[in-house]
C-alpha positions in Angstrom: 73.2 166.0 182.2 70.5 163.4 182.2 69.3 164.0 179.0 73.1 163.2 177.9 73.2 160.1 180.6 69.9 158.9 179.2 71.0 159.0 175.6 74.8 156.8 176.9 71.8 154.4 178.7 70.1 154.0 175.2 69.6 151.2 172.4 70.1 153.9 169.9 73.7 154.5 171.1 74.9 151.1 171.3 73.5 150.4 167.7 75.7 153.6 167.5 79.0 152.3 169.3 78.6 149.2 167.0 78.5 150.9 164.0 81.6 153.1 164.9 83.4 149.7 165.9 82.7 148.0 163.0 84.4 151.1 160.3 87.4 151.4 162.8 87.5 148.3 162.3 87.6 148.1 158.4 89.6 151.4 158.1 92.4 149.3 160.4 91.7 146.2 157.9 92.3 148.5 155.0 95.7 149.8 156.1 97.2 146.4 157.6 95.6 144.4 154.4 98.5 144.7 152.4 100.5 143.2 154.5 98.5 140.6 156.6 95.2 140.7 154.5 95.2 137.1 154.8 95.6 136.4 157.8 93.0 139.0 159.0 90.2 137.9 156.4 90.9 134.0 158.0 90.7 135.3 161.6 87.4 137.3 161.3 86.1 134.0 158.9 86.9 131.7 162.0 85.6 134.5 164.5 81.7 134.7 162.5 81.6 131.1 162.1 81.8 130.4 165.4 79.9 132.9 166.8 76.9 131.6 164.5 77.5 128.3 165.1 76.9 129.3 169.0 73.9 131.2 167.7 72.3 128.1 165.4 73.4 125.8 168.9 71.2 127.4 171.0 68.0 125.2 170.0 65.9 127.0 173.3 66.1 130.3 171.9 63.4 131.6 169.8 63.9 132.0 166.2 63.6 135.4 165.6 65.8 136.6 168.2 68.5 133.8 166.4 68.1 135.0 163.2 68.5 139.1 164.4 71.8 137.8 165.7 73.0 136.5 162.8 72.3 139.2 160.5 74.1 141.4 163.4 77.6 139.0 163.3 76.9 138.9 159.3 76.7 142.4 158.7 79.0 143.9 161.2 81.6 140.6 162.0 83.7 141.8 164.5 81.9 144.2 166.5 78.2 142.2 166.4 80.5 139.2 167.8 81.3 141.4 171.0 78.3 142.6 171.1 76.6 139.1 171.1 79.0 137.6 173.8 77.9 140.2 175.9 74.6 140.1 175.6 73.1 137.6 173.4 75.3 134.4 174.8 73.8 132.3 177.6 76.8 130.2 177.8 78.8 131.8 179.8 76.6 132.8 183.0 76.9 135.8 185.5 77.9 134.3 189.1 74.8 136.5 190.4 73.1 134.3 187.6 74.1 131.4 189.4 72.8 132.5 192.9 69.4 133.6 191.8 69.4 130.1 189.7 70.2 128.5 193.6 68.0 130.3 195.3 65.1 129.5 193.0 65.9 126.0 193.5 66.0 126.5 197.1 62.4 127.8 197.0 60.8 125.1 194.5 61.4 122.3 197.7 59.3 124.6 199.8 56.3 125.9 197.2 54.2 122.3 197.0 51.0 122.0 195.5 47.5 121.5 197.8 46.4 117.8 196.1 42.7 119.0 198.1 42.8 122.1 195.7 44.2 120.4 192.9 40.9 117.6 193.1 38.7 120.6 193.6 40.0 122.6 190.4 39.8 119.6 188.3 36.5 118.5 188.6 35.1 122.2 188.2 37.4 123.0 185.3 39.1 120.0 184.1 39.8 122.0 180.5 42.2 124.0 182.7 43.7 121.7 184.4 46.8 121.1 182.5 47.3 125.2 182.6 47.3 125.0 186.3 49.3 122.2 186.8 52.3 123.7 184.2 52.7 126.8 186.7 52.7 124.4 189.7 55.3 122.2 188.4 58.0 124.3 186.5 57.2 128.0 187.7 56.9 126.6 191.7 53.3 128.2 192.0 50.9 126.3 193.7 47.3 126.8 192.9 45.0 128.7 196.2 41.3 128.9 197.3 40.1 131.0 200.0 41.7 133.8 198.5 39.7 136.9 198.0 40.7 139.1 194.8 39.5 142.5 194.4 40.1 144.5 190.5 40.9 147.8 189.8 40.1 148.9 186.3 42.0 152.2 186.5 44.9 153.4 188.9 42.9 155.8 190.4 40.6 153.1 191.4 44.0 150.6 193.6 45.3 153.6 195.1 42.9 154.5 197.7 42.6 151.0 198.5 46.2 150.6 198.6 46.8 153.6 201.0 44.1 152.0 203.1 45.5 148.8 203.4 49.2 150.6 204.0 48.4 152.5 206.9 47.0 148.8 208.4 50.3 147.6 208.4 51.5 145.9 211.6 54.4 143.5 210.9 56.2 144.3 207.4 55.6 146.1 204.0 57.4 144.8 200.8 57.5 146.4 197.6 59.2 145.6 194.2 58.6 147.7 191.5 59.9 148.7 188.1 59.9 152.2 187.7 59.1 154.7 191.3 59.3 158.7 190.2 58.5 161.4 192.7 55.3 162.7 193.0 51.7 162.6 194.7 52.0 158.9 194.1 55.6 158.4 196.0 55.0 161.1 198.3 52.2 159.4 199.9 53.2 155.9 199.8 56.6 157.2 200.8 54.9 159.3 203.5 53.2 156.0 204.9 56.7 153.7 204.8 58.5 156.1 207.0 55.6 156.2 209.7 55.4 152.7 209.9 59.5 152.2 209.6 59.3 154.8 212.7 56.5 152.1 214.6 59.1 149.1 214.2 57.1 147.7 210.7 59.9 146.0 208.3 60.2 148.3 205.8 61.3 147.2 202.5 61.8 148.3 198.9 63.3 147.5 196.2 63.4 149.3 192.6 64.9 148.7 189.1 68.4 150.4 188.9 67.6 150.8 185.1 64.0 151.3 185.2 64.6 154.1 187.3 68.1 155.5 186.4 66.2 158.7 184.9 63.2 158.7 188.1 65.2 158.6 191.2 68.6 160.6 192.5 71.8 158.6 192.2 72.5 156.3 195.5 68.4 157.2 196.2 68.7 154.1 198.3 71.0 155.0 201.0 68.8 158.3 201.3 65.9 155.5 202.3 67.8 153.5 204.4 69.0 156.9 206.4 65.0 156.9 207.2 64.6 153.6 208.3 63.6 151.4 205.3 65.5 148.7 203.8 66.3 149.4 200.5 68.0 148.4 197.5 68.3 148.6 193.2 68.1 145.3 191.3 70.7 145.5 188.8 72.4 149.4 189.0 74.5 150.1 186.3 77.9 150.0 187.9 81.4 148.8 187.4 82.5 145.2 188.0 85.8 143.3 187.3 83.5 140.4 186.1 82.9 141.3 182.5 80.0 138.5 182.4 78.0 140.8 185.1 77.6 143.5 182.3 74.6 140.8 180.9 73.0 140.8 183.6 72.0 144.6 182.8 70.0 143.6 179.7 67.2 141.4 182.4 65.4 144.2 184.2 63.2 143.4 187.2 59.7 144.3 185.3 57.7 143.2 188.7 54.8 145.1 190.6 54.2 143.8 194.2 53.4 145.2 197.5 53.1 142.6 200.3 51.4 143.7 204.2 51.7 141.3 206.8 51.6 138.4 204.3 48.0 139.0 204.5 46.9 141.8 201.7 49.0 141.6 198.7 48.6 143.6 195.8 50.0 143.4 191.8 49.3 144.2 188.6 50.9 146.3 185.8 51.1 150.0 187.7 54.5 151.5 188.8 54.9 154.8 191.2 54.5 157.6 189.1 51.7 160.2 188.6 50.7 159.0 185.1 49.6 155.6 187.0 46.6 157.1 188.4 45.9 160.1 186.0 47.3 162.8 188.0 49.7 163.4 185.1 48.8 163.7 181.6 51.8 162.3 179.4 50.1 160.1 176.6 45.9 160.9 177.2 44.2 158.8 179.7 46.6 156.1 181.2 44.7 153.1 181.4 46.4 150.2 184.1 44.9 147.3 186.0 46.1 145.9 189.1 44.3 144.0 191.8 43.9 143.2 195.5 44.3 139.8 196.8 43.9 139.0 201.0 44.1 134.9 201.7 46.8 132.1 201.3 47.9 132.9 197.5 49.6 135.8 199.0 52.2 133.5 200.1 53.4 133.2 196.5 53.5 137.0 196.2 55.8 137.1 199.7 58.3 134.3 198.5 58.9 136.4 194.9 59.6 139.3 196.7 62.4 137.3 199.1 63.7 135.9 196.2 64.7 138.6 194.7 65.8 140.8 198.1 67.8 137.3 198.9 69.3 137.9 195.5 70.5 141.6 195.8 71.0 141.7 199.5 72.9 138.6 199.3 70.9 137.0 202.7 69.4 133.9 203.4 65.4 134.1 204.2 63.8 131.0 205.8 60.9 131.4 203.9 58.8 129.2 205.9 58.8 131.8 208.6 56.5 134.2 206.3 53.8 131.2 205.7 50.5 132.8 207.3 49.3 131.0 210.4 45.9 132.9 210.2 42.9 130.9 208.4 41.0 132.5 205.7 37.1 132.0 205.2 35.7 130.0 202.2 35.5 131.9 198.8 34.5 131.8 195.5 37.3 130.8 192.6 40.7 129.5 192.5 44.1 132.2 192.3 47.8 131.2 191.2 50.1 133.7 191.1 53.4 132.9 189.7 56.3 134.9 188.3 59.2 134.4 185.4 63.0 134.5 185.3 65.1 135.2 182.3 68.2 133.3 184.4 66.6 129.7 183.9 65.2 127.7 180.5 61.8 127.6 181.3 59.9 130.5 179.1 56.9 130.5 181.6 55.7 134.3 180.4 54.7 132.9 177.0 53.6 129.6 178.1 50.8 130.6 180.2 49.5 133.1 177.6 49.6 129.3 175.0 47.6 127.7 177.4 44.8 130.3 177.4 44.5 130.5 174.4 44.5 127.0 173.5 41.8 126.3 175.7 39.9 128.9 175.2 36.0 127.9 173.4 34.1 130.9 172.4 36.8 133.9 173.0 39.3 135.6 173.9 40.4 139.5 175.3 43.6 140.8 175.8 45.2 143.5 176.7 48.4 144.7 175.7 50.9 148.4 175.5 53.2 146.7 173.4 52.8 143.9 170.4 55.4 142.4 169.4 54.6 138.9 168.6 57.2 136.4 167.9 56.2 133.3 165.1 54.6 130.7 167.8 52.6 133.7 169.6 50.9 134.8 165.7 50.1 131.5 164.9 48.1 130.6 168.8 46.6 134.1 168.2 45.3 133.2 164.5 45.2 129.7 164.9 42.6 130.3 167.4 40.0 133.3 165.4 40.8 130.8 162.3 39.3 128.2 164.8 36.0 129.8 165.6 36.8 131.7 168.6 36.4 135.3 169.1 40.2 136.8 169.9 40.5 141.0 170.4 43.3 142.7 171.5 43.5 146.2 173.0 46.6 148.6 172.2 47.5 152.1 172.9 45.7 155.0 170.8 47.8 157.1 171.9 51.8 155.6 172.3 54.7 156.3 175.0 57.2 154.8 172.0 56.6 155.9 168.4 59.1 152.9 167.1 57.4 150.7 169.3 54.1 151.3 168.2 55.0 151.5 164.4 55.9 147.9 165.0 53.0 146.9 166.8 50.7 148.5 163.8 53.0 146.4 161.7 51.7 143.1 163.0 48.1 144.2 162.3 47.3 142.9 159.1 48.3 139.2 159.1 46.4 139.2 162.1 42.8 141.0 160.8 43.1 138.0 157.7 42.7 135.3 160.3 40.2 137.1 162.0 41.8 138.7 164.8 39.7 141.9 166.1 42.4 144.5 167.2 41.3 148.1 169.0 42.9 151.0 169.6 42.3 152.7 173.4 40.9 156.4 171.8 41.5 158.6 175.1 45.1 157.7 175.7 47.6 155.0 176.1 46.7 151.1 177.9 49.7 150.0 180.0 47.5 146.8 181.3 48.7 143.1 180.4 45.6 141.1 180.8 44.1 138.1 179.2 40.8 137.0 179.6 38.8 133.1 178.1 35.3 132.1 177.9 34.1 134.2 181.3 36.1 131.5 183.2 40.1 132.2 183.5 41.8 135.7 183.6 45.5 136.7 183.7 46.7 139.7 185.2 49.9 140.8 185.6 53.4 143.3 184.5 54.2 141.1 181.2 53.6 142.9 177.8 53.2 140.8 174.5 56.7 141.3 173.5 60.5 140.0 173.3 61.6 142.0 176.3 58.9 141.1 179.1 58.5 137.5 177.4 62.4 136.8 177.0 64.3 138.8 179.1 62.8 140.7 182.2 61.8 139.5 185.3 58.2 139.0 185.4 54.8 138.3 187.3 51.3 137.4 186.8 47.9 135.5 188.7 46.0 133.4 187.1 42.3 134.4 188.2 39.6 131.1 187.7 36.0 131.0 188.8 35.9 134.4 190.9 34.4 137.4 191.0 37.4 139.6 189.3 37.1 137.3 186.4 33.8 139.2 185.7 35.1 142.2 186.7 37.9 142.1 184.1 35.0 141.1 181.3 33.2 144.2 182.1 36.1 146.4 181.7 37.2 144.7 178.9 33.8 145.4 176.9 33.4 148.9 178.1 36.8 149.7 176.9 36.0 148.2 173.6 33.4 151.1 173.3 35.6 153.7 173.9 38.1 151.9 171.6 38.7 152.1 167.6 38.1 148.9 165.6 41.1 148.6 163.3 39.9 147.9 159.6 42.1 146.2 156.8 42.3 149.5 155.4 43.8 151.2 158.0 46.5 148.9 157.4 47.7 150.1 153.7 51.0 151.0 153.4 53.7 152.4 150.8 57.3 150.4 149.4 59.0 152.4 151.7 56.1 151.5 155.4 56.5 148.2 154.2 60.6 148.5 154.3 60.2 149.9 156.9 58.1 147.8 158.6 60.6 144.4 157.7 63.2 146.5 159.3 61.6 146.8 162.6 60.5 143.2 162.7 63.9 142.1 162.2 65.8 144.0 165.2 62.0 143.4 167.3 63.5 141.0 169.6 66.1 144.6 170.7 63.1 147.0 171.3 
């Protein structure tokens, strides 16, 4: 039965359902067009050339996820309409839309910048100071010092330290993640939340309704809340007399963050499940970074995950009362974690990967499961190894999603020419998102190089400057570039039929 539920849930189906729409459709044309041919073949004119006028209006939207529309309505008029209204159109918004949108808004009066921190960062790195001061202004993330930040290379390597830092609880335990799976992973996290729900700690979780439709038992929320902890899915997939809700299914909630006592927080690109930290074997060694951070920036991590309970629980959180009274010693480095929303017009996602690499002097490491680069992210990428400076991206050796990672291969070459570097991970698959400039600024965080994380999903990330974990991150970079395969030009030849193929894929990227 989930096998059967998973295939309904899947891209491949409603490609399928269009498809089916679209020859009902023409088989109905073909009877009726003797006798109202006409008017038909005016009304689907007028219905396509309005639909891509709304496409070409929508000046915000990247290209390539404009032009995939329009070959949709072009190809299949009436059904790639529908299916466009329902989930390519921003113009007619979800009321949830509009609350998140409020609540956000709510939340930018209260997240202020440090000018102290602000003078500090600038005279230490004034190349970076425009990056910082984008995320502080339109993605409400002030910059922090005094914030300690401790990298994991591997899961295996957070979740001891996580456990540790669980069982310290004393006040409240958030998590938000994307994908939780029962397991040694659950089972002792979920061991820990019921112990400290049972001492009086707020308990809370939430988890992706889609990201875990196939992980987790139908209404597994109510079986937490029957144990004490607070508990809810972003975005279930349920019925709803408001047809514009239904869009609201294609934005999952992509983030990782666990939040103790506003004190220790901790993100990165892990979920809950046993392939995380390698006691599973699904695609080779499963290679994921996450950190630790304990000091002020944690703040930021606590007001993403109230924003978002505040958005499915439908409460009102005076954030203010979560601002740490404790005070943190002196250290090293400057963090800024911020986050993304697919509900507003600001792209921050892809913005803060620009600014990297548009600063970046002598190089650049990235890390990446999926690539699947629109025309502004392949021209920062070669612009900058055209430039002089040494850009090298990891990918999977081993991939979750065959499709997927056909397309990322298919990027490869126009890349090499400029002088990109590009490695395959040889044991297994690398789910980390992670960029790295000059031995100065790092990025960690859930958001992949592609359409999805960049364009649609919720998202979050910290900007790492001047600290140890910056180093930390260099060193796992280059040892993984010795485990890694460098990808030649040659590895890149391919038939008529790849390179077919390989358009194809490009074309419907922005839907994968």
């Amino acid at each position: 039965m989930r096998r059967i539920l998973k295939f309904l849930m899947s891209r491949s189906f409603f490609f399928g359902v269009m498809i089916l729409l679209q020859i009902a459709l023409f088989v109905a044309l073909m009877v009726t067009f003797s006798r109202v041919g006409g008017v038909a073949y005016l009304l689907i004119t007028i219905v396509v050339v309005m639909v891509m006028m709304a496409v070409l209006e929508r000046t915000n939207t990247n290209p390539a996820y404009r032009i995939m529309w329009l070959l949709i309505v072009v190809t299949m008029p009436m059904s790639g309409a529908l299916f466009y209204l329902l989930w390519g159109s921003h113009g007619i918004k979800p009321k949830k839309a509009e609350d998140f949108l409020r609540i956000e808004h709510r939340v930018s009066k209260i997240m202020r910048q440090d000018e102290a921190v602000t003078r500090a960062f600038g005279s230490q790195y004034p190349e970076y100071r425009p990056h910082m001061e984008y995320l502080a202004r339109n993605a409400a993330a002030p910059l922090y010092q005094s914030t300690q930040v401790e990298y994991y290379p591997f899961g295996q390597d957070f979740f001891p330290r996580f456990l540790e830092k669980l069982k310290a609880a004393r006040h409240y335990i958030f998590m938000e993640y994307f994908i939780v799976q029962d397991g040694e992973m659950w089972g002792r996290t979920l061991e820990i939340l019921r112990q400290k729900a049972k001492e009086g700690v707020d308990v809370r979780v939430l988890y992706d309704g889609f990201g875990c439709l196939f992980t987790l038992p139908p209404n597994y929320a109510e079986t937490l809340r029957a144990q004490g902890i607070q508990c809810f899915a972003v975005s279930p997939f349920r019925f709803s007399w408001h047809p514009s809700d239904y869009k609201l299914l294609n934005h999952r909630d992509h983030r990782k963050i666990t939040v103790i006592d506003g004190e220790v927080g901790f993100t990165g690109g892990m979920n809950f499940a046993d392939e995380y930290i390698n006691r599973k074997k699904r695609f080779g060694v499963w290679k994921d970074t996450g950190f630790m951070l304990q000091g002020p920036a944690v703040f930021s991590l606590t007001v993403t995950f109230l924003k978002m309970w505040d958005y499915v629980a439908e409460t009102r959180t005076q954030y203010l009362d979560y601002l740490p009274e404790s005070a943190y010693p002196a250290s090293e480095g400057f963090v800024q974690p911020y986050c993304d929303s697919p509900l507003d017009s600001e792209n921050v996602a892809e913005n803060a990967y620009f600014n990297v690499l548009r600063h970046a002097q002598h190089y650049v490491y990235l890390m990446t499961p999926y690539l699947i680069l629109d025309n502004e992210m392949t021209t920062e990428l070669c612009l900058s190894a055209k430039s002089g400076v040494d850009v090298r991206i990891i990918t999977p050796g081993i991939p979750d999603k065959p499709t997927v990672f056909q397309l990322t291969r298919s990027y490869y070459a126009s890349l090499l020419r400029a002088g990109v570097r590009i490695y395959e991970y040889t044991p297994g698959f690398v789910h980390a998102k992670s960029y790295l400039a000059d031995d100065a600024i790092g990025v960690v965080g859930t958001i992949n190089m592609d359409y999805r994380s960049l364009y649609l999903h919720f998202e979050c990330a910290t900007l790492m400057c001047g600290s140890s974990a910056v180093m930390d991150l260099k060193k796992d970079c280059l040892e993984t570039f010795e485990i890694s395969k460098e990808i030649r030009h040659e590895d890149c030849r391919r038939n008529f039929f790849g390179l077919l193929f390989d358009a194809f894929l490009r074309i419907v990227s922005p839907l994968l």
